[in-house]
N, C-alpha and C positions, 0 to 999 in steps of 0.2 A: 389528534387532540380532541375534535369534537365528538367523539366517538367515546373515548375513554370520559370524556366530561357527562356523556348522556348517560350511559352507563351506572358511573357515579350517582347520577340523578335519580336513577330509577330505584338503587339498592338506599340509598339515603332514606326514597319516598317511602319504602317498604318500610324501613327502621322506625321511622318517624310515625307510621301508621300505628306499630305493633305498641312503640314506646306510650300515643295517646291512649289505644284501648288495653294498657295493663296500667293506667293507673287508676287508683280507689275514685269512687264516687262521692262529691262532698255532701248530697245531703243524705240523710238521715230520715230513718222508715219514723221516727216517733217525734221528729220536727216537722214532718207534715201534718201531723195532727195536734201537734199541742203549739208549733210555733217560738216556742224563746227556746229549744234549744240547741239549736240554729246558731244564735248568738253567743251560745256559752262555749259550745264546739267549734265554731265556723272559724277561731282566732288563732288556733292553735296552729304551731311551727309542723309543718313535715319535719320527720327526722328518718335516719335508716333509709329503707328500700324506698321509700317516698320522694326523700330528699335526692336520692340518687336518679329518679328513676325522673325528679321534676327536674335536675340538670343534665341528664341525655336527651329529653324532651329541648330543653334550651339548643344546647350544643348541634344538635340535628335540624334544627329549626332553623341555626345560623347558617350553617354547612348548606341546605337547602336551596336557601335565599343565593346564599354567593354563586352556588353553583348554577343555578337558574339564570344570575345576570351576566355569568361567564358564558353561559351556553346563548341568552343573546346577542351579548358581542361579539362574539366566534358569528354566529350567524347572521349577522347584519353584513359583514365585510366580506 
């Protein structure tokens, strides 16, 4: 079981790498130099491959967590 858990962990950790560097960068090449618009962009809802890609980001992040405190208790005992 620890075995198949760590496993788990490691293919999760990989997922969850790839999932944070494919998503978009929030600022903006012409909000660093002019500054307001940042705030006119900065509000907007992900939709699409965003929205999707910001709830496999969640979802693997929870997966992660569980599995980590699984794989501690398994190995305390």
């Amino acid at each position: 079981m620890y075995d198949v858990l760590l496993i788990a962990l490691i293919i999760v950790s990989i997922l969850l790498i790839i999932a944070v560097l494919l998503q978009p960068s929030k600022t903006n090449a012409a909000s660093a130099l002019s500054g307001g618009a940042e705030q006119l962009f900065g509000k907007q809802k992900a939709r699409g491959f965003e929205a999707g890609l910001r709830r496999v980001t969640a979802v693997l992040g929870f997966a992660f967590i569980v599995i980590a405190i699984a794989l501690a208790y398994l190995s305390s005992n």
